[in-house]
N, C-alpha and C positions, 0 to 999 in steps of 0.2 A: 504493500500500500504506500503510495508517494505520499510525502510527507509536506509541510511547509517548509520550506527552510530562509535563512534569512542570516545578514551579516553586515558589519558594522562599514562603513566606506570611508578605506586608508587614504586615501587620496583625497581627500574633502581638506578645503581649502578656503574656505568664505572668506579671512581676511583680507584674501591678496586678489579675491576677483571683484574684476572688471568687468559689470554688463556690457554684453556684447547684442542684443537685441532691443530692449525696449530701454525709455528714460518717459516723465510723464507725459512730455509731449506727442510720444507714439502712440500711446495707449490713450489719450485723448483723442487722437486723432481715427484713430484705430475704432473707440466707441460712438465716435459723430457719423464716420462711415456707416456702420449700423444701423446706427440710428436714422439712418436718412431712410432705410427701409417699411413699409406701409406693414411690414410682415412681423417688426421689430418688439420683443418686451423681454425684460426681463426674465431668468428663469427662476425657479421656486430653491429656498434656499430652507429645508426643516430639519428642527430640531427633535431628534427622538431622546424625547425623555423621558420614557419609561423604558426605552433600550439601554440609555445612556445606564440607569441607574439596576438595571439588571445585570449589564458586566461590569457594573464600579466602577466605571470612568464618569468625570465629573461632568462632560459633553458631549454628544455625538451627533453630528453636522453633518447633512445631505446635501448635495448641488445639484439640482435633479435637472436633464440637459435632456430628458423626451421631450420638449414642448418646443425645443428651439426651432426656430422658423417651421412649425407644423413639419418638419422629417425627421424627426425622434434620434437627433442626435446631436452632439456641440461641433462635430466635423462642417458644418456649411460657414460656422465662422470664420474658421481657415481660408475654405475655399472663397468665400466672396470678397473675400480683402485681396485674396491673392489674385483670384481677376480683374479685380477693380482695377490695383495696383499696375497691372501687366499692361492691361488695356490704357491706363491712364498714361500710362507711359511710351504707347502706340500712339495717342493724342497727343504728346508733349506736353501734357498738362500734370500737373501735382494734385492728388488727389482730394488735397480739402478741399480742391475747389470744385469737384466732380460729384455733389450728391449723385446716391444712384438715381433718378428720374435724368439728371441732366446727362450723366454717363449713359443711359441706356439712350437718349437722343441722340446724342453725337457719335457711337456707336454703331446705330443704324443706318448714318448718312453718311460717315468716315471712314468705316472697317466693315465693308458687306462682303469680304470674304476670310473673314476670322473662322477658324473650326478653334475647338477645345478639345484638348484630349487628356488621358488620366488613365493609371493606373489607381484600384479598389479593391477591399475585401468588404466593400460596400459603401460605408458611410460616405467619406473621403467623396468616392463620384457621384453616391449622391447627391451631395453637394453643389458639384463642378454642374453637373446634367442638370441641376434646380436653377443655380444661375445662368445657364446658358440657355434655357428657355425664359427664364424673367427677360434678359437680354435680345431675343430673339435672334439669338448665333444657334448654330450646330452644335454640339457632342456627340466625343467618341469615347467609349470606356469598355475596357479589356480588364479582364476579373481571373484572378489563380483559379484552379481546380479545386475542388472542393467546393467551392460558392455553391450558394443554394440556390437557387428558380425561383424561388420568393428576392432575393435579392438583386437577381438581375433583373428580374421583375419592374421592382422599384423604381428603377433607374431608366428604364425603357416607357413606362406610364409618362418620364418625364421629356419624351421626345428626343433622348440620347438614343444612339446605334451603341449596342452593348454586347461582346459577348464575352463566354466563359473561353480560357488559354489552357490547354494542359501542360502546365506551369505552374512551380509555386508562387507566393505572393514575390521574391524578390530577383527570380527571374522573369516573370511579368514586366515589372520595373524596366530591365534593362531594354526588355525587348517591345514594348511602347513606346519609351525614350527614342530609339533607331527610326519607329517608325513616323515618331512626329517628325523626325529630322526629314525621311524620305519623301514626307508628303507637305509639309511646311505648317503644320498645325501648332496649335500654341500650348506646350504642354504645361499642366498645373498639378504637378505631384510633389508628393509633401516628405521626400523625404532626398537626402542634397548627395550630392556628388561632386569628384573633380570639375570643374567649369561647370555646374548646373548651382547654385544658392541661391541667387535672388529671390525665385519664387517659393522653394524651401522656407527659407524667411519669413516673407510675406506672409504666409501659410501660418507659421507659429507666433510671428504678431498678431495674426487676426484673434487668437485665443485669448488676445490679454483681456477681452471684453468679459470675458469669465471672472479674472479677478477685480477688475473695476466694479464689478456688480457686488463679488462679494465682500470688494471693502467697506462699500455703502450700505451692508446687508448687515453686516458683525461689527461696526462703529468702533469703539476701544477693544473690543472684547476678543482676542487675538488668540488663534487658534495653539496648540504647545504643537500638536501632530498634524500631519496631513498625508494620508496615503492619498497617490495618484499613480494609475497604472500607467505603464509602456509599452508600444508598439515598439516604432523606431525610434520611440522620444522628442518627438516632437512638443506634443502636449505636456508632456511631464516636465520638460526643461523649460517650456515659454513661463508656467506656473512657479519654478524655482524661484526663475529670476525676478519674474512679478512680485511675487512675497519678500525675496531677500531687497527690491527696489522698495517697499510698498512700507517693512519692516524694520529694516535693518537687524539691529541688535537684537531684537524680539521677536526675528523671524521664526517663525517653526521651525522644528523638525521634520525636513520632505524626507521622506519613506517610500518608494520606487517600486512599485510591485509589476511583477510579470508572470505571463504563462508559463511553465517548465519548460511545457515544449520548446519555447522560443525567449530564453530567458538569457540572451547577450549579456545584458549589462550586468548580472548577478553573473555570471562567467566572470565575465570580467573582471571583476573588482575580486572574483575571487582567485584570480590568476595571475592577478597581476600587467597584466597584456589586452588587449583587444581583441574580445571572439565573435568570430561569425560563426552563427549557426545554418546548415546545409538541411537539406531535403523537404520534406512533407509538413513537418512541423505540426503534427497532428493535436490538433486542439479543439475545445468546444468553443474558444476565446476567439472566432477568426479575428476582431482589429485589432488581435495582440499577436498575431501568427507572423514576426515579421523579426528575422535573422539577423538585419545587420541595421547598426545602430543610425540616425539621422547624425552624419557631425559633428554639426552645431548643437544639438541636445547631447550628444555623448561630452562634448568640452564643457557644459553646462554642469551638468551633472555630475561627470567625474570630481568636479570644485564645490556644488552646492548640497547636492542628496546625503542625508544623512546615516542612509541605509537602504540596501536593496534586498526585496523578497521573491521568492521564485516560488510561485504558487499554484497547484493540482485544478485540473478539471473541477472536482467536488468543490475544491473552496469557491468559485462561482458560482456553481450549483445553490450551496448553500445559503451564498449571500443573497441571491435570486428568491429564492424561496421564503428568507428571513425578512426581507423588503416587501414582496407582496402580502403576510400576513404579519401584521404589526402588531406589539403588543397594545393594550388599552389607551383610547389619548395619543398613540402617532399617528404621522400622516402612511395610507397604503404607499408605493413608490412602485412603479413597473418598471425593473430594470433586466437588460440581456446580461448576455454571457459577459463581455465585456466589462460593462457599466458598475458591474456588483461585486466584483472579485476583490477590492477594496473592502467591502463589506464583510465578507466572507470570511476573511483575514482576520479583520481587525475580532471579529466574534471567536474564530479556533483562539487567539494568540491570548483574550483575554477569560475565557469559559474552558481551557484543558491545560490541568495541569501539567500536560505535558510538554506545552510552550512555557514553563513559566521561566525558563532562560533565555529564548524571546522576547520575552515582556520586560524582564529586567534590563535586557541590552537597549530596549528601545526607550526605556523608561516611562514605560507605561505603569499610572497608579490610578485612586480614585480622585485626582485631584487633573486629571488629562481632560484636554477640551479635544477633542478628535473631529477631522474633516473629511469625510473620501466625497468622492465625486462620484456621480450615476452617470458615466458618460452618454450612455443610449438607453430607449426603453425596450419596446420587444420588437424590432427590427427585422425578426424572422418570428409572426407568432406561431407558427409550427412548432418552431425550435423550444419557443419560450413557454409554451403548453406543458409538452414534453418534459420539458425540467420539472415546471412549478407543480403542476396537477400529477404527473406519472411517477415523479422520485425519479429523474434521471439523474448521475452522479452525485449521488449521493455518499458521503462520510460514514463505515460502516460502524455502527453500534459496537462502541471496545477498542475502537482506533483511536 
């Protein structure tokens, strides 16, 4: 039975780093772009505090990111800054000056032969495929193997040309990259390479409107922990530096959690060296099914996380299951596989005695304000049935 595992990150450095992505002015700028959207609101930020006070931690903090622009995930933040961005820069123009209305006008009279294209293990193109029909441009999205028919679904409802690649997610990657280049499409994928960052960037500045909301949401009241899961790191490192910008001194504790299958950065740190992980990557997790690290989030990270955890199909399961039925007094939460695995975590590490050198390394007590994030809601509700209602991975009774 796989286990949790988890470990403290030798390489963290906060004194000596340097933000390399945002300063206030981005992430201002970053939330005006949003904001100029008709689609735009805040997302729900709750308090379980009859959970909190069941594992004896002093708080426990939801970011619940199903609602975001009606496609049940915080991936379109990404994606629409980084269009904005791309295209605004196809117009010569800087983008506070481009609300979107005005951007999708000059767009359609300027660039009438833009395509979009994108590698997905869903969310990500769904994104891309939402903005490129707000815009009334083209998409193209090409999906690893394994993806579901519900999910290419998604993305095709939104007027994208979409198919699945027999491919994993991170040779997908390389081989949509070749093919923007051969066909001249404007590629918006979120994860950076040799001569490819700009829109990598773009991509994990548009997230910083996640922690602008929750600085406005938590006022003085400043979280000690925050697990946030990892794909390629994108999202988990734009969040470091928001908090280490946001906090300084009083920044939290970032906690880094990944699928096993595909758990780079917990390699990493425990080897000392930079691992790429190869093959199938078989996971329940797909937007965490992703081998090799984003760059710019692995430099982030290696200097700001305070710890990374590698965590089993079940602890998703779990946290899935523990979100949808709430104790008395919480809010329900519909979170996927993805979204919940923070949850999942933070519940084994603090209800089994047999994490309790986990818990001590992380300095978990009952005096902890804890934050994960619900990246997605049920995004595949097949998948999400299956869990919640049938007991799929489940944590056996004695483990």
């Amino acid at each position: 039975m796989q286990k949790i595992k988890g470990l403290r990150n030798r390489m963290r450095d906060v004194a000596s780093y340097e933000p390399e992505l945002l300063d206030d002015g981005v992430m201002a700028e970053v939330q005006a772009f949003h904001e100029s959207f008709l689609e735009y609101s805040t997302s729900s930020l709750s308090s379980l505090t009859s959970l909190a006070g069941y594992l004896g931690v002093g708080q426990l903090l939801v970011k619940d990111e199903s609602s975001r622009f009606n496609l049940n995930s915080f991936k379109v933040l990404g994606a629409s800054f980084a269009v904005g961005k791309a295209l605004a820069e196809k117009l010569g123009e800087p983008i506070s000056r481009l609300p979107f209305p005005l951007l999708k006008e000059r767009v359609r009279k300027e660039l009438p032969h833009v395509t979009l294209a994108a590698t997905t293990d869903g969310n990500h193109g769904r994104g891309v495929a939402w903005m490129g029909r707000q815009l009334g441009i083209p998409v193209v999205v090409y999906m690893p193997r394994g993806t579901t028919e519900t999910r290419l679904n998604h993305i095709r409802k939104l007027g994208a040309r979409a198919a699945i690649l027999d491919l994993n997610y991170d040779d997908t990657v390389r081989w949509v990259a070749e093919k923007a280049r051969e066909e001249d499409w404007l590629l918006i994928q979120d994860t950076a390479w040799e001569g490819y960052e700009n829109v990598p960037r773009w991509i994990m500045q548009g997230y910083s409107t996640i922690a602008r909301e929750l600085a406005a949401d938590l006022g003085g009241r400043i979280p000690t922990h925050v697990f946030i899961q990892a794909g390629v790191g994108a999202f988990a490192g734009v969040m470091a530096e928001a908090f280490h910008i946001m906090y300084g001194a009083e920044c939290p504790r970032i906690i880094v959690v990944e699928a096993n299958a595909a758990d780079c950065f917990y390699e990493s740190a425990l080897g000392g060296r930079d691992v790429v992980k190869t093959g199938d990557l078989s996971t329940i997790m797909a937007g965490l099914a992703c081998g090799e690290q984003n760059p710019l989030g692995n430099r982030i990270l290696k200097k700001l996380a305070y710890a990374f955890i590698s965590a089993p199909d079940w602890a998703a399961g779990n946290g899935m299951r523990i979100l949808a039925t709430p104790l008395p007094g919480d809010d329900t939460i519909v979170s996927g596989e993805s979204g919940a695995v923070g949850m999942g975590v933070v519940e084994r590490i603090m209800g089994s005695p047999e994490y309790s050198g986990l818990k001590e390394m992380l300095g978990l007590d009952g005096t902890s304000r804890i934050l994960t994030f619900s990246t997605e809601g049920d995004t595949d509700p097949g998948v999400y049935r299956n869990i919640v209602w049938f007991g799929g991975f489940r944590e056996p009774v004695g483990a």
